[in-house]
N, C-alpha and C positions, 0 to 999 in steps of 0.2 A: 504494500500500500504506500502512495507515495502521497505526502502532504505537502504545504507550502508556508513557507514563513511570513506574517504579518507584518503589520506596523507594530512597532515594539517589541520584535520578536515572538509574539504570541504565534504557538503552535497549536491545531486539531488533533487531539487524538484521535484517530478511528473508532467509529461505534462501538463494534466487534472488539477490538483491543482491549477498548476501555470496559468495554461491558466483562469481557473473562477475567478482569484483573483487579476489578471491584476500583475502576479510579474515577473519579465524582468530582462534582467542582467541591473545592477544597482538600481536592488530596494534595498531599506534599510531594514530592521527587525531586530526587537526588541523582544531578547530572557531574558527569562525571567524563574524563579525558583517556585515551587509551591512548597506547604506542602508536597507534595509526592515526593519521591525521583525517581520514575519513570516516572514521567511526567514533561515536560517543555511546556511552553507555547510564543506562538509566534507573533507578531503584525508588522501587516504590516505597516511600517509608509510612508505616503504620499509623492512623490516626489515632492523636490522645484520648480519645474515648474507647475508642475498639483497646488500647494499651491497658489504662487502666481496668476496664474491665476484664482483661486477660491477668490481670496481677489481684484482681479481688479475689480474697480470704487466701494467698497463695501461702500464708506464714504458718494458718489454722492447724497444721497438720504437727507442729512443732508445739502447740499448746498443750498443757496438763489438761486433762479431763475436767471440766467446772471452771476452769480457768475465766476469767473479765479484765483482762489486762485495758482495758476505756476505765472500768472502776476502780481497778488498781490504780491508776492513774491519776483519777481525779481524786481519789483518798490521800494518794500522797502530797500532791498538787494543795489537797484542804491543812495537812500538816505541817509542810513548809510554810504556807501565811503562819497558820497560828503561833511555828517557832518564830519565824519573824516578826510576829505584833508581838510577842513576851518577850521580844529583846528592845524593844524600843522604849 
């Protein structure tokens, strides 16, 4: 498939391309330089949504059983003020 360069550089991806390759307005790609001066090469990088929700609950599996490490957090988060306001 052959495209053509715009004003500004703006390039068409192909229907078909774009459609097997999941690339939508706002995908990102990363161009890139080969040994050849005729070739560039292209990568699609992942959108922050699609990322983080491939990274949710990825830690879960290293947690103790019953675990609330958000409540353990904000317990200790509530004790540090309190040591802080008894030093003042």
């Amino acid at each position: 498939m052959i495209t053509e360069v715009l004003d500004k550089n703006l390039v068409t991806i192909p229907e078909p391309i774009a459609a097997e390759h999941g690339i939508k307005p706002g995908s990102r790609l990363d161009w890139k330089e080969t040994d050849r001066p005729d070739v560039l090469a292209v990568k699609i990088l992942p959108d922050y949504a699609a990322l983080a929700t491939s990274l949710m609950g990825a830690g879960r599996k290293h947690l103790k059983p019953g675990a609330d490490p958000v409540s353990e957090l904000v317990d200790e988060r509530v004790r540090q003020e309190e040591d802080r306001r008894s030093t003042l």
